[in-house]
C-alpha positions in Angstrom: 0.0 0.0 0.0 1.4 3.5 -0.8 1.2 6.4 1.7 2.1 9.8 1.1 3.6 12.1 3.1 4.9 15.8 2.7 8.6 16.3 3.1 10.5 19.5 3.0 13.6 21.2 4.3 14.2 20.5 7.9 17.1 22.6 7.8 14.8 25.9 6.3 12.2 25.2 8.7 14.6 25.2 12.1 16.6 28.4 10.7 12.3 30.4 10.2 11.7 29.2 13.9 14.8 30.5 15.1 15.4 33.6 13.4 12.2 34.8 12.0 9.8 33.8 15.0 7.3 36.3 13.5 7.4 34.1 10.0 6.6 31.2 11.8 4.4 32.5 14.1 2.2 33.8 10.7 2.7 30.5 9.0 1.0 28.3 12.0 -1.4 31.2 11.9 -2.3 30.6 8.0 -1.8 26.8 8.6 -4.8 26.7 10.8 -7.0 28.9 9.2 -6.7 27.1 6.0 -7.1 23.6 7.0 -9.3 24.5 9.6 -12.8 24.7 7.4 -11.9 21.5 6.5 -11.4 19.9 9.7 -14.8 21.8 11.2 -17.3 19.8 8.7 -15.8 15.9 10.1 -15.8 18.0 14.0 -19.6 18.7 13.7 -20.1 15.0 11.7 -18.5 13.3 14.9 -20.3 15.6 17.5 -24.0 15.3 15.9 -24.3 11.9 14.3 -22.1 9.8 16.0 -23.0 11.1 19.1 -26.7 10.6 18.5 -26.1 7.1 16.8 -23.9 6.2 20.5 -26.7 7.8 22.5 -29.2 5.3 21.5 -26.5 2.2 21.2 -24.1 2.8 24.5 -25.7 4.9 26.7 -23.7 3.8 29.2 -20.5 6.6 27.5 -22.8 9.2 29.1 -22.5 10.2 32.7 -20.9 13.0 35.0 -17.3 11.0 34.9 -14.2 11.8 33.5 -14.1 8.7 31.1 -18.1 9.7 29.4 -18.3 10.9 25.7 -17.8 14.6 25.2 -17.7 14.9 21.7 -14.4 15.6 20.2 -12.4 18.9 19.5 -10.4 18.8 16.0 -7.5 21.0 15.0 -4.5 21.1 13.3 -0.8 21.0 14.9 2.2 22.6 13.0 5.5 21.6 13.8 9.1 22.5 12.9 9.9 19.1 11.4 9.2 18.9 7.7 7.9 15.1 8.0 4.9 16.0 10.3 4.7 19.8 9.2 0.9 19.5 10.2 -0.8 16.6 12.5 -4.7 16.4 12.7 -5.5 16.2 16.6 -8.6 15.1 17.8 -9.2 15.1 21.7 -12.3 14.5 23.8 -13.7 18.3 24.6 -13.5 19.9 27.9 -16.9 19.4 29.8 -16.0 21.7 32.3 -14.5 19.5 34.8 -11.4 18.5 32.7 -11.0 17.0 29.2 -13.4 14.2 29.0 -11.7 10.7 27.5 -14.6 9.0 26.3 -13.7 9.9 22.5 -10.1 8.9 23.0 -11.0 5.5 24.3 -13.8 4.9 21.8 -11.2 6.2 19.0 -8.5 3.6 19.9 -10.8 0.4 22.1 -9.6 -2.4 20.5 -6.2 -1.7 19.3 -4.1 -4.5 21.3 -0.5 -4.8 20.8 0.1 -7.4 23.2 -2.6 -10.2 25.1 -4.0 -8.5 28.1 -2.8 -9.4 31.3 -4.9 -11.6 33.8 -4.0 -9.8 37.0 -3.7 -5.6 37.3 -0.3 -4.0 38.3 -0.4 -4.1 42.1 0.3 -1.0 44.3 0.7 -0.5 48.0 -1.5 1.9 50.4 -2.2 2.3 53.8 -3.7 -0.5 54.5 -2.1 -4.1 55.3 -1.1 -6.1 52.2 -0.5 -5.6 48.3 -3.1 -4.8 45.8 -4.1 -5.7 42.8 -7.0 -6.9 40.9 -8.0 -9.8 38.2 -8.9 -8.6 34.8 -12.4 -10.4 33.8 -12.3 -9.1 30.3 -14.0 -5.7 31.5 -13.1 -3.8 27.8 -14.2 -7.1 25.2 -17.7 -6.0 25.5 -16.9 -2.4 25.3 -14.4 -3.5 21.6 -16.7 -5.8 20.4 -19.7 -3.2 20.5 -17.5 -0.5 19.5 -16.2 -2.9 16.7 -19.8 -4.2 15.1 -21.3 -0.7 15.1 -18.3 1.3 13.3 -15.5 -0.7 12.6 -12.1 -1.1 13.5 -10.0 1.3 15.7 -9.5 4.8 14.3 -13.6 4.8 13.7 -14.0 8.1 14.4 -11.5 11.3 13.1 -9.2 8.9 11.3 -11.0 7.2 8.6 -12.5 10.9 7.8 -9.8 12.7 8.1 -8.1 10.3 5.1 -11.1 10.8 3.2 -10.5 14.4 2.8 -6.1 13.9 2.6 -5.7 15.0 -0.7 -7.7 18.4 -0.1 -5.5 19.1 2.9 -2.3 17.6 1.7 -3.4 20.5 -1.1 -4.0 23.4 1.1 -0.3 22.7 3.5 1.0 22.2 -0.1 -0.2 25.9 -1.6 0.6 27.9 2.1 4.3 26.3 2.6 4.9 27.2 -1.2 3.7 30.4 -0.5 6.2 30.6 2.7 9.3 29.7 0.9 9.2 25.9 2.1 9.7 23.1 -0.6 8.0 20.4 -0.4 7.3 17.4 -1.8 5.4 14.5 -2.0 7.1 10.8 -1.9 5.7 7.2 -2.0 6.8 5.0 0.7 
């Protein structure tokens, strides 16, 4: 499978953020207005229909805790190295009491790199002895739901975000060419 990527010159790129902080400063700015209207149509997508679609599925992602679905805030990072000149973030939103995960673990549940373990890390307290726990297979449920409804991990912002990769791979294209940086695309 071929993936593209934009590369460009790491050494032109560290010499703007060192020397012309105000050129940098203006192409982040320009970065993120222009692949912003792009980003705002999948942010409202993943906010109104997949939240109503969970709402009636897994209820059970909405509650007053730190782990319940938030919705998700999308935006674009801009960084100094000419391999990830932009990364698309996509975070649970702040519900007032802290960003909520519930996005974040819905985004990733059932990306497993290794066979879970049967018994928790244990820790020490207070109280006479070591604990730990035994894992009874609390997120299967959670994967397999997550799994049948919308597919594999990255169900969310990722498979809509590279959807829409060649109209933003366009936009970084046209503003670093207008900044001076050369880039190019390459086929791994």
């Amino acid at each position: 499978m071929a993936k593209s990527h934009l590369t460009g010159s790491s050494d032109y790129l560290r010499e703007l953020k060192t020397y012309e902080k105000g050129l940098f400063a203006q192409l982040k700015k320009r970065m993120t207005t222009d692949v912003s209207p792009i980003l705002s149509p999948i942010e409202s997508e993943i906010n109104s229909s997949v939240t109503s679609q969970l709402k009636s599925t897994m209820p059970g992602m909405f509650h007053n805790g730190r782990t319940a679905w938030a919705g998700v805030d999308v935006r674009p990072r801009v960084s100094v190295r000419p391999r990830d000149l932009i990364t698309i973030e996509g975070t649970g939103k702040n519900q007032g009491m802290g960003r909520q995960l519930g996005f974040d673990y819905a985004e990733l549940a059932g990306i497993e790199r290794r066979p879970p373990r049967a018994v928790s890390k244990g820790w020490g307290s207070s109280s006479v002895g070591y604990h730990s726990y035994v894992y009874n297979g609390q997120g299967l449920a959670f994967n397999r739901r997550l799994g049948a409804k919308f597919g594999k991990p990255g169900r969310f912002l990722f498979k809509r975000v590279l959807r829409r990769k060649p109209e933003i791979e366009a936009k970084v294209k046209k503003v670093a060419e207008q900044f001076g940086i050369k880039l190019f695309s390459k086929l791994d």
